[in-house]
Residue frames relative to the residue before (quaternion, step in Angstrom):
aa qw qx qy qz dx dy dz
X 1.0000 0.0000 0.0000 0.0000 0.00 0.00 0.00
X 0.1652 -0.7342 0.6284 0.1969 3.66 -0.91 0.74
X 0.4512 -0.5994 0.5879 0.3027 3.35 -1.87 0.16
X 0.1762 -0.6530 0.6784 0.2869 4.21 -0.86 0.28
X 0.1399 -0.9005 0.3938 0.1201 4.17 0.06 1.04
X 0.7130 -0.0891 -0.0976 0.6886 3.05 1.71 0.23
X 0.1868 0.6645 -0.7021 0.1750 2.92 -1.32 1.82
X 0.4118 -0.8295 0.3343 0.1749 3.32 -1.38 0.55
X 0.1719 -0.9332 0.2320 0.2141 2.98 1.14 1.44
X 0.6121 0.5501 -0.3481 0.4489 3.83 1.55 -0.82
X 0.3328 0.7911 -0.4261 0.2861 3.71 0.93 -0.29
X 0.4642 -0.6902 0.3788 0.4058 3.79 0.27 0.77
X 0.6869 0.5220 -0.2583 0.4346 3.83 0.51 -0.95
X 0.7516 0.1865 -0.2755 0.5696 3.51 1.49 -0.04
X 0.6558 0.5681 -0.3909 0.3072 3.37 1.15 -0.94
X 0.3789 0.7312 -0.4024 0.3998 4.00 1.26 0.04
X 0.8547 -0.1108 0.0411 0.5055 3.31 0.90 -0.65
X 0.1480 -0.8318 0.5329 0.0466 3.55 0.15 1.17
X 0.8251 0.4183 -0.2246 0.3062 3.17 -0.17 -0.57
X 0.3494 0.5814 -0.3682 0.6359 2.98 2.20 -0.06
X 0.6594 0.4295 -0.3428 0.5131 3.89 0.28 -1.49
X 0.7222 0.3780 -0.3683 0.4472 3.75 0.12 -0.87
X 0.7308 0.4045 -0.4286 0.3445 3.57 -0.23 -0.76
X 0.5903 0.5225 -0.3765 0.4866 3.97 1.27 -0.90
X 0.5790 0.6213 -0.3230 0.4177 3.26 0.86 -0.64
X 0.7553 0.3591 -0.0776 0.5427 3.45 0.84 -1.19
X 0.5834 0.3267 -0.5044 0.5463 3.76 0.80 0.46
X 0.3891 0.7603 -0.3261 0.4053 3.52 1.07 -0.25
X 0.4154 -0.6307 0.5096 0.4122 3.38 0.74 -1.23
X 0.6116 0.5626 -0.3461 0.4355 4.03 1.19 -0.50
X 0.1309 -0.7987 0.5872 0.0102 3.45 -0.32 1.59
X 0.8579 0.2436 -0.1684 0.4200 3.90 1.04 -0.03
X 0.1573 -0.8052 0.5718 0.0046 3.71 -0.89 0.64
X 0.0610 -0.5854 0.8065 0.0558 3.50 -1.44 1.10
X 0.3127 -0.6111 0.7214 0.0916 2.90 -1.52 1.69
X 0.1092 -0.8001 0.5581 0.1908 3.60 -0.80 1.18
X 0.0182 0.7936 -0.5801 -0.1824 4.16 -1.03 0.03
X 0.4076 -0.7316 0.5452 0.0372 2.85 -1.37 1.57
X 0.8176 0.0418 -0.2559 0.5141 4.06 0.82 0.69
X 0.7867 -0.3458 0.2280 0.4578 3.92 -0.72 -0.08
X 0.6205 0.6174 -0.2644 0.4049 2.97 1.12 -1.85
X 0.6887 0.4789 -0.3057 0.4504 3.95 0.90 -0.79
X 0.6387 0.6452 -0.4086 0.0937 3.39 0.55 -1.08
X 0.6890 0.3872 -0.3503 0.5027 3.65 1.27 -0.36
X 0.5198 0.5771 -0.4862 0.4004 3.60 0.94 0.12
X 0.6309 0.4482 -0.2576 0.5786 3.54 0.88 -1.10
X 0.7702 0.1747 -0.3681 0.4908 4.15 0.27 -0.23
X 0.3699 0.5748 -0.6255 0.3762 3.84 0.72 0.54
X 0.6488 0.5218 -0.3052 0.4622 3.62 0.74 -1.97
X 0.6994 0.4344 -0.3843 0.4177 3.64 0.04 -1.17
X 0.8443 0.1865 -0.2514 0.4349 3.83 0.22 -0.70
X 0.3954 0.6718 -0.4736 0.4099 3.41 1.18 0.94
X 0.7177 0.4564 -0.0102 0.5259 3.48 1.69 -1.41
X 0.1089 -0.6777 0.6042 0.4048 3.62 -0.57 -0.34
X 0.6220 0.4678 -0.3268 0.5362 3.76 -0.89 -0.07
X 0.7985 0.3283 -0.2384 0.4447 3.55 0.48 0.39
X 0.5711 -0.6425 0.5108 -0.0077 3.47 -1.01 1.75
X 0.1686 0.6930 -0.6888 -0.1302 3.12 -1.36 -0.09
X 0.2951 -0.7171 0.5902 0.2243 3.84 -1.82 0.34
X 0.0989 -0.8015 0.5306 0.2574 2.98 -0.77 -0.38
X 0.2050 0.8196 -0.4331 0.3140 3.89 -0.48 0.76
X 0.3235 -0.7435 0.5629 0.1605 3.63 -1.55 0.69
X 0.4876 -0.5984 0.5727 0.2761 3.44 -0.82 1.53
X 0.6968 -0.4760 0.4769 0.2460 3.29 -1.58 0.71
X 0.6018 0.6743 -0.2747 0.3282 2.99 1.45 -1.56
X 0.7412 0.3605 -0.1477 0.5467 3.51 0.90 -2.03
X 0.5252 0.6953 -0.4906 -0.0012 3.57 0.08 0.03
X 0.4680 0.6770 -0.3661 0.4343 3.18 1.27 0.53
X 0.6670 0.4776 -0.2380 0.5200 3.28 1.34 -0.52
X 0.5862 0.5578 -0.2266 0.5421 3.49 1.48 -0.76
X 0.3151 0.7821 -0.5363 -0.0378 3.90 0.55 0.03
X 0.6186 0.4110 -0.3192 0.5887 3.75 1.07 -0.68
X 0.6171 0.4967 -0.5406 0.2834 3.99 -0.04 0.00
X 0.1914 -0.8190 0.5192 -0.1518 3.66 -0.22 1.85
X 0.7544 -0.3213 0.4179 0.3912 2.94 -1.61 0.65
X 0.8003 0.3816 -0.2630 0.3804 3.85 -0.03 -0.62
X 0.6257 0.5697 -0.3059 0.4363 3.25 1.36 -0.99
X 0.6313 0.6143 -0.2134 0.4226 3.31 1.14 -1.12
X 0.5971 0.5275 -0.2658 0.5428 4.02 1.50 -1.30
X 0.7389 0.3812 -0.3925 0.3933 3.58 0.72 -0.94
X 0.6331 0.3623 -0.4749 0.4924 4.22 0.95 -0.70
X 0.6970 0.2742 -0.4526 0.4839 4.06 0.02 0.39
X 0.3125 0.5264 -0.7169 0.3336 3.69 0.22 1.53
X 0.5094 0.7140 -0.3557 0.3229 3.33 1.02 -0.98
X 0.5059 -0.6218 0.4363 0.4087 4.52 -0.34 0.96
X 0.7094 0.6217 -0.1775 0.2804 3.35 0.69 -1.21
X 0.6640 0.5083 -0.1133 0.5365 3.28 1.21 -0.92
X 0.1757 -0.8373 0.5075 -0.1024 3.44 0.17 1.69
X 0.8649 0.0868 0.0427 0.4925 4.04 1.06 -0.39
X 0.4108 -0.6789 0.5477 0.2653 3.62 -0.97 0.68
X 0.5727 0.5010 -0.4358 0.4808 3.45 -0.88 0.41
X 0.4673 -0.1895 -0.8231 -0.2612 1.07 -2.99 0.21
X 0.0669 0.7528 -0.6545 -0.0226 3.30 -1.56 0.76
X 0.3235 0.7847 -0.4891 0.2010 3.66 -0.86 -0.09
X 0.5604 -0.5954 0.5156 0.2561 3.45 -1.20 -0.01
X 0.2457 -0.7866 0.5602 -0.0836 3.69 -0.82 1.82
X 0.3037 0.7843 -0.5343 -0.0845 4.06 0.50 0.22
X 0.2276 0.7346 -0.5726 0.2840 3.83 1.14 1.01
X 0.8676 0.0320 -0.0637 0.4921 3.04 0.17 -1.44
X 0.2822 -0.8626 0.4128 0.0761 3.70 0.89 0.12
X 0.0600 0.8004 -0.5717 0.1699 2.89 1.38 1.70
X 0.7807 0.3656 -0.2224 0.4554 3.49 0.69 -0.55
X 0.5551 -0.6374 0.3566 0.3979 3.70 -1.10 0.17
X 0.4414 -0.5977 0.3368 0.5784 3.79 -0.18 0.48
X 0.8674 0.3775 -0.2445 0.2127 3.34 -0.06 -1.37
X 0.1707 0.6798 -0.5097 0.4989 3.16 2.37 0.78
X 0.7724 0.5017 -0.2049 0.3313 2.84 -0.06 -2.30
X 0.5739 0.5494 -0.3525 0.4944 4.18 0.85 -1.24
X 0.6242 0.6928 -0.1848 0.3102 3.87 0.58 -0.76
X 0.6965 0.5911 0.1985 0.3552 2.49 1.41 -1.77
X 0.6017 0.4801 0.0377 0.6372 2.51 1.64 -1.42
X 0.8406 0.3222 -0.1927 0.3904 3.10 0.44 -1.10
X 0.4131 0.7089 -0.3342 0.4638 3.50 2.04 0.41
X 0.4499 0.6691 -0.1516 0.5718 3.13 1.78 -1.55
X 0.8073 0.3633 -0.2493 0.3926 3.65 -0.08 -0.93
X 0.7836 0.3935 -0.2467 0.4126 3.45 1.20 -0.93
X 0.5485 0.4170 -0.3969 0.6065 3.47 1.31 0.02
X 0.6304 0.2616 -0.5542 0.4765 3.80 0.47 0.29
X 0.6446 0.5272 -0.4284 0.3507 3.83 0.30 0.06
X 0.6916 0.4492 -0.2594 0.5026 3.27 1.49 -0.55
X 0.7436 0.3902 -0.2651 0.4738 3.75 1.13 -0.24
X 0.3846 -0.7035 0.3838 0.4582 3.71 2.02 -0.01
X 0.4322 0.6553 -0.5046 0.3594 4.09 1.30 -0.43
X 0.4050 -0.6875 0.5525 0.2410 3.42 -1.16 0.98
X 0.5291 -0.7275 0.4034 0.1678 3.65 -1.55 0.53
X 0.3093 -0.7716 0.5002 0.2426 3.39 -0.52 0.78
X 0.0719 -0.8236 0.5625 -0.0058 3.95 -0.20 0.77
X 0.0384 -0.7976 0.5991 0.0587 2.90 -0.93 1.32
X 0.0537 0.9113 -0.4078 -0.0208 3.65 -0.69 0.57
X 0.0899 -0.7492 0.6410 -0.1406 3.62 -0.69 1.07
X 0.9015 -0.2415 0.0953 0.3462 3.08 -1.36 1.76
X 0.5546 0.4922 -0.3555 0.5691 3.44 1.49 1.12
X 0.1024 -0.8185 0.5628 -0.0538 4.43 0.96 0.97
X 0.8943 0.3086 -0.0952 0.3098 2.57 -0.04 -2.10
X 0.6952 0.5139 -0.2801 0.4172 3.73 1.11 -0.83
X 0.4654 0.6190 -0.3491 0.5276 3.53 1.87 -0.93
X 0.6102 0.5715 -0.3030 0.4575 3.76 0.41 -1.44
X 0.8221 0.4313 -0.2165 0.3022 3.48 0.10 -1.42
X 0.7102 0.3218 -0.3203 0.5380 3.80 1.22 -0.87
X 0.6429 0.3521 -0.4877 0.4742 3.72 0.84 0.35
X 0.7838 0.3613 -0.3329 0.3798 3.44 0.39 0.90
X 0.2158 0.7509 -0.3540 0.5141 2.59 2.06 1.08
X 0.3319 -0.7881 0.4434 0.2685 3.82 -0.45 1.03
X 0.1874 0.6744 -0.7076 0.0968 3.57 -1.15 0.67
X 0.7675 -0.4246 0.3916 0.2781 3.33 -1.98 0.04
X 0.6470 0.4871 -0.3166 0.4939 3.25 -0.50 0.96
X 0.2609 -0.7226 0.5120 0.3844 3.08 -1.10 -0.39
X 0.1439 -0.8428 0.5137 0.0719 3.96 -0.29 -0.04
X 0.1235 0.6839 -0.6902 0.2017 3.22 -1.04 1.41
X 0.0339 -0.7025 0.7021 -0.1115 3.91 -1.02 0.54
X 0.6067 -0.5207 0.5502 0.2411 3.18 -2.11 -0.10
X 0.1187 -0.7493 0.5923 0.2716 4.10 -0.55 0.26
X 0.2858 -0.6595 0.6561 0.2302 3.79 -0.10 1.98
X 0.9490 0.0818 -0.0653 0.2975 1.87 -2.89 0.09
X 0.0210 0.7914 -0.6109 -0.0076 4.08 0.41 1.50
X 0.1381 0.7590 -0.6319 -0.0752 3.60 -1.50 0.61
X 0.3733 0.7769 -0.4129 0.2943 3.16 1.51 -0.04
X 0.9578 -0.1345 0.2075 0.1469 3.00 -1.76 -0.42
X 0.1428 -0.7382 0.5430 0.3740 4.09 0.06 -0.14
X 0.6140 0.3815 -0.4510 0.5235 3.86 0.85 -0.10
X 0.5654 0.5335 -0.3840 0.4983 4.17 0.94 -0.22
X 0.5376 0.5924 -0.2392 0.5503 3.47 1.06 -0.51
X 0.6542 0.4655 -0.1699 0.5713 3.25 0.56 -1.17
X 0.6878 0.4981 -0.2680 0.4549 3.80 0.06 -1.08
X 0.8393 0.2996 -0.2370 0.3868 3.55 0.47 -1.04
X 0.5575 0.5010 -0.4533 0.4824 3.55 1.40 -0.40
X 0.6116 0.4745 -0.4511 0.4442 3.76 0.79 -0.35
X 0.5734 0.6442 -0.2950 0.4114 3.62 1.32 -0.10
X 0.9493 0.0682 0.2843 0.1157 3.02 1.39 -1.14
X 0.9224 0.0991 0.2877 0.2378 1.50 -1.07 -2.68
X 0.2103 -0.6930 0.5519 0.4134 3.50 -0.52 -0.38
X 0.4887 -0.4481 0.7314 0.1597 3.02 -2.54 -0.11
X 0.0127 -0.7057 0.7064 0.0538 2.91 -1.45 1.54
X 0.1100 0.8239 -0.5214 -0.1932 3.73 -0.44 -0.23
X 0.5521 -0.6204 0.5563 0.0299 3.02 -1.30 1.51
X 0.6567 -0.6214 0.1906 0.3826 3.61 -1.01 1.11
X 0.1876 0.8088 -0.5044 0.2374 3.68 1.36 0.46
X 0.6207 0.5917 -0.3025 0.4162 3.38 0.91 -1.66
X 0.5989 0.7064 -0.2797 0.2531 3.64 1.19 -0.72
X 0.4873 0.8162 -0.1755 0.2560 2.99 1.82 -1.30
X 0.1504 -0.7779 0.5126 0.3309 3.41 -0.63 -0.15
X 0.4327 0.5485 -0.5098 0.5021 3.43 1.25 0.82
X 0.7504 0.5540 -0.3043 0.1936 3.26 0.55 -0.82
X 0.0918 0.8405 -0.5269 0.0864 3.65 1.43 0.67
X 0.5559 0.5236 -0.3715 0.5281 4.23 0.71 -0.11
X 0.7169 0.4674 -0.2198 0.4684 3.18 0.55 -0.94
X 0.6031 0.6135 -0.2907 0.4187 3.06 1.05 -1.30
X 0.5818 0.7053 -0.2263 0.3359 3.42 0.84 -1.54
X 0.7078 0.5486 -0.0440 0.4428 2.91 0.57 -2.18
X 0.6816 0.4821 -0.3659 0.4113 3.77 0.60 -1.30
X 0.7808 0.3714 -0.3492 0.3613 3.72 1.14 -0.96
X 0.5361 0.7257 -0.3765 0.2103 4.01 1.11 1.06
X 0.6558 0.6546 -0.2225 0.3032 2.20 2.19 -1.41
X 0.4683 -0.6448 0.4595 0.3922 3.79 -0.53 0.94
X 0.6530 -0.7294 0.1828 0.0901 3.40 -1.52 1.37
X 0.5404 0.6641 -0.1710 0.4875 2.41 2.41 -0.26
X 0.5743 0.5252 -0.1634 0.6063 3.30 1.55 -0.95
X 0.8148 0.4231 -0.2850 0.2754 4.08 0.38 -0.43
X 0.1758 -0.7944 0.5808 0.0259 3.82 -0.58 0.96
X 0.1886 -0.6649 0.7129 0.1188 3.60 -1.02 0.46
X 0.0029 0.7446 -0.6674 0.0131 3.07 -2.29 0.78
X 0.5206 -0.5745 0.5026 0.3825 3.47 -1.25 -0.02
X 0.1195 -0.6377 0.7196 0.2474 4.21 0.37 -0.95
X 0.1850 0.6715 -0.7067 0.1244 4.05 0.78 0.45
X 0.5984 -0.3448 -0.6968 -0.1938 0.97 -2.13 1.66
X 0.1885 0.8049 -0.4524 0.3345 3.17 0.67 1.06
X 0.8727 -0.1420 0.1170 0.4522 3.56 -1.64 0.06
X 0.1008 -0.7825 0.6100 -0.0739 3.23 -0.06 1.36
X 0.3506 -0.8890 0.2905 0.0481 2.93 -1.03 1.03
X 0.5736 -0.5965 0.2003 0.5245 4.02 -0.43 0.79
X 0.6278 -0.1629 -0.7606 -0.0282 1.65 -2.08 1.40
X 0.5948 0.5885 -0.4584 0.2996 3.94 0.73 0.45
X 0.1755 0.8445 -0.4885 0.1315 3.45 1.26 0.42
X 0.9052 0.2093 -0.2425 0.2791 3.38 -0.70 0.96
X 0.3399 0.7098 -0.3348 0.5182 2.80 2.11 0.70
X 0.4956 -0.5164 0.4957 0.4919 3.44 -1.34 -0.13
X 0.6372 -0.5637 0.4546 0.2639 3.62 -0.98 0.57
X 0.0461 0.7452 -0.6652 0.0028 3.87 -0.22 0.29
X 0.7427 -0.5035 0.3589 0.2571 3.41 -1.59 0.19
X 0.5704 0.6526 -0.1753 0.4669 2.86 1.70 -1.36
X 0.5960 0.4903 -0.3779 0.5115 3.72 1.03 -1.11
X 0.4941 0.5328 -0.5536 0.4068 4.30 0.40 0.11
X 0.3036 0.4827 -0.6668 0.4798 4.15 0.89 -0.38
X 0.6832 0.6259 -0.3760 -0.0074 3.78 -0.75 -1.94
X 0.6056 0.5064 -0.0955 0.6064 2.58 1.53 -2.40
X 0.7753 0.4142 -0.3484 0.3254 3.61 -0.01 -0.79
X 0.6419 0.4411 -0.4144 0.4709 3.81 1.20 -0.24
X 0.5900 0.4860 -0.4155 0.4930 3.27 1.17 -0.61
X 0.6853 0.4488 -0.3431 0.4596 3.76 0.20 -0.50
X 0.6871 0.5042 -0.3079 0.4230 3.31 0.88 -0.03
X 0.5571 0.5407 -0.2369 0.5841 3.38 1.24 -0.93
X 0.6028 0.5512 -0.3331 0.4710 3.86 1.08 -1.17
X 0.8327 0.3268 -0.0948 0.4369 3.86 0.83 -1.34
X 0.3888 -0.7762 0.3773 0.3224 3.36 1.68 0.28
X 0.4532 0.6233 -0.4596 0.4415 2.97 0.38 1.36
X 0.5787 -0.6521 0.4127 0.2639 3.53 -1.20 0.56
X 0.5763 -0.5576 0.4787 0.3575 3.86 -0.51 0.54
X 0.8162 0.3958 -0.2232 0.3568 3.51 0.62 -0.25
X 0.4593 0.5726 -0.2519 0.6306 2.99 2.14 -0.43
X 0.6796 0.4585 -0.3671 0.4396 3.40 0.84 -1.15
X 0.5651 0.6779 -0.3023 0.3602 3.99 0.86 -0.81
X 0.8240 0.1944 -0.2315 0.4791 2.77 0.44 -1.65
X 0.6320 0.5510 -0.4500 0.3073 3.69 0.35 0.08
X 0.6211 0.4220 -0.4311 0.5002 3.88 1.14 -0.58
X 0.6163 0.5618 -0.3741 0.4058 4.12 1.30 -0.59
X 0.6106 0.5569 -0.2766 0.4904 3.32 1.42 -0.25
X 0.5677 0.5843 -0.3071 0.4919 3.26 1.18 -1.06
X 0.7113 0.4852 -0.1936 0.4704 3.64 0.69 -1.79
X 0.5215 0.5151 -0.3860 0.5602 3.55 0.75 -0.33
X 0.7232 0.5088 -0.2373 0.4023 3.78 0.30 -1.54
X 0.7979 0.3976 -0.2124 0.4002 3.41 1.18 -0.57
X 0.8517 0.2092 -0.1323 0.4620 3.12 1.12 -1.07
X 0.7556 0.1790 -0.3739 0.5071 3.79 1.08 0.18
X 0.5543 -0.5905 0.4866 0.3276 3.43 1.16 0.48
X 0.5070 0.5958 -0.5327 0.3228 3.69 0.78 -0.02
């Protein structure tokens, strides 16, 4: 059985028909699902789905993207939506200076809310990052109460960023990018990350991966990334499973 660790199941292109997405998902082989949400407005859509389903998660958290719109969502606001059973992590949160929909020192704020409500509830962080290493690196190794570990989604970064965050931690998920045939860096990187420490996803409906490129993304399309990532690390598809389902377990229900 594989885990999809971050998809976005309320997203119109899936939310139309769950139980269609879930059940394809599950003949697939993909017995588990973190619904991820990227502003407020989502957070009860994503924990409706999760306690509609079994096998399904929910976060709660402000994309990098909205943080400009999010100025009063705090460190407290963020502890009370993850009282809720269902809600296994904070995030997605993190710092984006690609497209810089948000201001940085919005976005730095933000983030650094994210970190203290995952240090105060023990829930692990989802961390999204984009053309932002060195500033990402620096507020998660900022000192505060708690301890604090999480997952760096949808990884394209660095092999010395890689490095930094597993010494942090954290884990690696990678998302059907790794699929690419640009992605020979990435590619590189995916075969270092120690087996204990690495998680795959879908980012449905997003960057679907080869051979379903240009489709909508579905949960089910994480089988792809994970044979291909397997075949990349010499390993078997079933070895590869049960270790990132173990891993995803190890992080988010502690089970």
């Amino acid at each position: 059985m594989l885990i999809d660790s971050h998809c976005h199941l309320n997203y119109a292109s899936l939310g139309e028909d769950v139980p269609g997405v879930l059940a394809r998902a599950r003949s697939a082989g993909v017995g588990g699902f973190l619904a991820i949400s990227c502003r407020v407005s989502e957070w009860d859509g994503v924990i409706a789905i999760a306690d509609a389903n079994d096998g399904v998660w929910a976060s709660v958290g402000i994309h990098p993207h909205e943080a400009d719109e999010h100025p009063d969502t705090d460190a407290a606001t963020l502890i009370a939506a993850a009282a809720h059973p269902k809600v296994i992590a904070i995030g997605e949160t993190g710092l984006d200076y690609y497209y810089d929909k948000s201001d940085r020192e919005r976005q730095k704020t933000s983030f650094r809310s994210h970190i203290q409500a995952a240090r105060a509830t023990g829930l692990p962080l989802i961390v999204h990052t984009r053309d932002a290493e060195p500033d990402t690196l620096a507020l998660l190794k900022e000192a505060g109460e708690g301890p604090l570990t999480g997952v760096i989604h949808c990884f394209t970064a660095s092999q010395a960023f890689a490095e930094e965050a597993l010494a942090l931690g954290f884990y690696i998920s990678l998302s059907g990018i790794v699929t690419f045939k640009n992605a020979r860096d990435l590619q590189d990187t995916a075969k270092t990350i120690p087996a204990d420490r690495l998680l795959v996803e879908t980012d449905a409906p997003y960057l679907a991966p080869v051979p379903m490129r240009g489709k909508t993304c579905e949960p089910a399309f994480v089988t792809h990334t994970a044979r291909f990532l397997a075949d990349l690390r010499g390993e078997t598809l079933e070895q590869l499973a049960a270790t990132t389902t173990a891993n995803f377990h190890a992080l988010f229900t502690k089970a």
